[in-house]
C-alpha positions in Angstrom: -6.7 22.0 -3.3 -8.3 19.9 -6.5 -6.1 16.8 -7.1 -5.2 16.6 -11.1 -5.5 13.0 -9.9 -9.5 13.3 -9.4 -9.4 15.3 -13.2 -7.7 12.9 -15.1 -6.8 9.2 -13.2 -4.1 6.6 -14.5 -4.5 3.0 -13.7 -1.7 1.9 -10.7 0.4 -0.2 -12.7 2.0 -2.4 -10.0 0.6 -5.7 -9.4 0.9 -8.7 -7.2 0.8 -11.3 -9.2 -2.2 -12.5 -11.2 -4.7 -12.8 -8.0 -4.6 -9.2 -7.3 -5.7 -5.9 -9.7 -5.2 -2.3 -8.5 -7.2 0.6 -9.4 -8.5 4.0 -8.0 -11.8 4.1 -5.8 -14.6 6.5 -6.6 -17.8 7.3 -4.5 -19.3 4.3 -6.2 -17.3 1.9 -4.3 -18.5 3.2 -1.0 -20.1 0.0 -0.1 -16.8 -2.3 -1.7 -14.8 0.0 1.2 -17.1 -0.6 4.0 -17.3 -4.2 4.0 -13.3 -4.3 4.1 -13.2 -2.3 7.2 -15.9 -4.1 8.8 -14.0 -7.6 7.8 -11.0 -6.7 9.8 -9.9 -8.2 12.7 -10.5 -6.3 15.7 -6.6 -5.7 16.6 -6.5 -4.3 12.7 -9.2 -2.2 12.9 -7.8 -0.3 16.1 -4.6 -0.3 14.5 -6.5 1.5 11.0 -7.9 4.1 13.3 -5.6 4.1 16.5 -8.8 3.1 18.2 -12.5 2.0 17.5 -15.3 4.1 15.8 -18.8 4.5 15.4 -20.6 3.4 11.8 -21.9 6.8 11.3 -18.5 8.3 11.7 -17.0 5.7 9.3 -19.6 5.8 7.0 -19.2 9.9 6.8 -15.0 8.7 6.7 -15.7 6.7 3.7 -18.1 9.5 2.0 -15.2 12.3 2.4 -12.0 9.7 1.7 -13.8 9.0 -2.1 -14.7 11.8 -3.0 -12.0 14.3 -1.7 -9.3 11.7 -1.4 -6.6 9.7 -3.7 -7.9 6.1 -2.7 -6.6 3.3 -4.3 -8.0 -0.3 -3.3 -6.7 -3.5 -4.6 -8.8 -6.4 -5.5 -9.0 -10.4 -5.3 -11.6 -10.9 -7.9 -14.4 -8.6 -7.0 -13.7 -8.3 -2.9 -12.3 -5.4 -2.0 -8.8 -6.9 0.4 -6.6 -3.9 0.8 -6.7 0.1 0.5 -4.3 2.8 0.4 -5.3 6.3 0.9 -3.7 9.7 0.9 -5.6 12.8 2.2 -4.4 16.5 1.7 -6.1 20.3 2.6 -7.7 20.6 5.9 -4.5 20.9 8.9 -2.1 19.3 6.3 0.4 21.5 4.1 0.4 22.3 1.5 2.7 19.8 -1.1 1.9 17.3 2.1 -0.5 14.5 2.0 -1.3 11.7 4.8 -1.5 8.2 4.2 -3.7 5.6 5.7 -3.3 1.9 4.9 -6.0 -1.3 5.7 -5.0 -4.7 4.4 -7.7 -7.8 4.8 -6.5 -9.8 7.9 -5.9 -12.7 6.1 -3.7 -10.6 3.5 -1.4 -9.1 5.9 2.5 -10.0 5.6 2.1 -10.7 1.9 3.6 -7.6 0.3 0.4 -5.6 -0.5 1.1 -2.7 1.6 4.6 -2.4 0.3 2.3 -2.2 -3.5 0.5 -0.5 -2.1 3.0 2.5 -0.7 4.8 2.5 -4.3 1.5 3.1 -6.0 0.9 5.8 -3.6 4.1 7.1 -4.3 3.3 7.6 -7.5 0.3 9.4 -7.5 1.8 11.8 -5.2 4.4 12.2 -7.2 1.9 13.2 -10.2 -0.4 15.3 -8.0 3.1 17.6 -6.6 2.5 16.3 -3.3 6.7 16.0 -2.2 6.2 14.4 0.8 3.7 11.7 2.8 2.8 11.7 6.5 2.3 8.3 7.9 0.9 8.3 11.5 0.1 5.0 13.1 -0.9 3.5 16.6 2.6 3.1 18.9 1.2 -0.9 18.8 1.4 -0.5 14.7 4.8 -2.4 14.4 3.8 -4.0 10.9 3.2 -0.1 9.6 6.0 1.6 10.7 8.5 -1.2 9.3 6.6 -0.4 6.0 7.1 3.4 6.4 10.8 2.8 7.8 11.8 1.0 4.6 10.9 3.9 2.4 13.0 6.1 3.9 10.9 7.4 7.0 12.0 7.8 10.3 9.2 7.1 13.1 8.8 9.4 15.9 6.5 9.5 18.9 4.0 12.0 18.8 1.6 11.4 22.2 -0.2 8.0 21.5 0.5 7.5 18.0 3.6 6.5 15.8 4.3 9.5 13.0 6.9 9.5 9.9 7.8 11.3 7.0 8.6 10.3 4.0 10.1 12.1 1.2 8.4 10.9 -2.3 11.3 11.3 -4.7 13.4 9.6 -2.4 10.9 6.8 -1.7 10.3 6.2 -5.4 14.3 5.9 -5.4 14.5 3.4 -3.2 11.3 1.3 -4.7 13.2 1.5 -8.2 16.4 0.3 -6.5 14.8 -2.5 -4.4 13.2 -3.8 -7.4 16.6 -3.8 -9.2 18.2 -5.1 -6.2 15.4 -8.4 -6.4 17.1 -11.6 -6.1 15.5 -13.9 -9.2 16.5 -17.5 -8.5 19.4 -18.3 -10.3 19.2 -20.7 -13.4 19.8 -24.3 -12.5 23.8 -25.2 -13.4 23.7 -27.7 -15.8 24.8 -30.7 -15.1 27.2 -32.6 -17.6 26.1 -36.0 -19.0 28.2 -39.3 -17.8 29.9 -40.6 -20.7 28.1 -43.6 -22.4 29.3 -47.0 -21.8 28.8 -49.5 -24.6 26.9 -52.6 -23.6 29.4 -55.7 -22.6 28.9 -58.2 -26.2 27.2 -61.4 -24.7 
């Protein structure tokens, strides 16, 4: 299956604020993808592959995500901090594709992955792909929360975690939670106390 994605890209359009930029991975960035998996903590990096892995397997990983593979990576500057990928062909059916998430350690619990899943969401929905597999370690708490607020539903499958989640549906409920946002209220204003003349000395 040939991804109109890998034919003719768009630029992710969601943000997090102005320390963080979005865009799609190619094979050039094999080195940029690398050297954020090999930053992770340990307990993230068995959580990213439900287990460790050898450097030749990851580095073949890496070669087949890019270049067979919607990746989309989000940046601090020029380091590479979180990436969001979605795989299809192979086992998975078609209109199907399975995502895999890695956020920087030190990034983690700061709303990228949730940017990260909308953006996702997106280009699946632009590619015809109707619905995302996420499969995650049992241990994976922070992941299955993330899938569980887009409308999957987490069951056990052996060792690992796995949801569906429907992509229309998800893209519904990111437009409605970003409706829903609560924008601090403007500040009441407060009257002025009447002016007292000056007593006459």
């Amino acid at each position: 299956m040939l991804l109109k994605f890998l034919l003719k890209p768009r630029e992710p359009e969601f943000a997090l604020g102005d320390d963080i930029k979005l865009r799609y991975l190619c094979p050039a960035d094999a080195e940029a993808f690398r050297n954020h998996i090999h930053a992770l903590h340990f307990e993230d990096f068995r959580d990213r592959f439900n287990g460790l892995v050898s450097d030749y397997w990851l580095d073949k990983y890496i070669e087949r995500s890019l270049n067979e593979a919607i990746v989309i990576g989000a940046f601090e500057g020029d380091t590479l901090v979180a990436v969001a990928e979605l795989h299809t062909g192979g086992k998975i059916e078609p209109g199907q594709g399975e995502a895999a998430f890695s956020v920087a350690s030190d990034w983690r619990h700061k709303g990228l992955g949730t940017i990260l899943l909308k953006a996702l969401l997106r280009a699946a929905s632009e590619n015809d792909i109707s619905t995302i597999i996420v499969m995650t370690g049992a241990q994976n708490h922070a992941m299955k929360a993330l899938a569980r607020r887009f409308g999957a539903r987490m069951q056990f499958a052996g060792d690992q975690s796995v949801g569906r989640i429907n992509v229309a549906d998800g893209l519904r409920l990111a437009a409605r939670k970003l409706a829903d946002r609560n924008f601090p209220a403007p500040p009441i204003p407060v009257a002025e106390a009447p002016s007292v003349p000056a007593p006459l000395v």
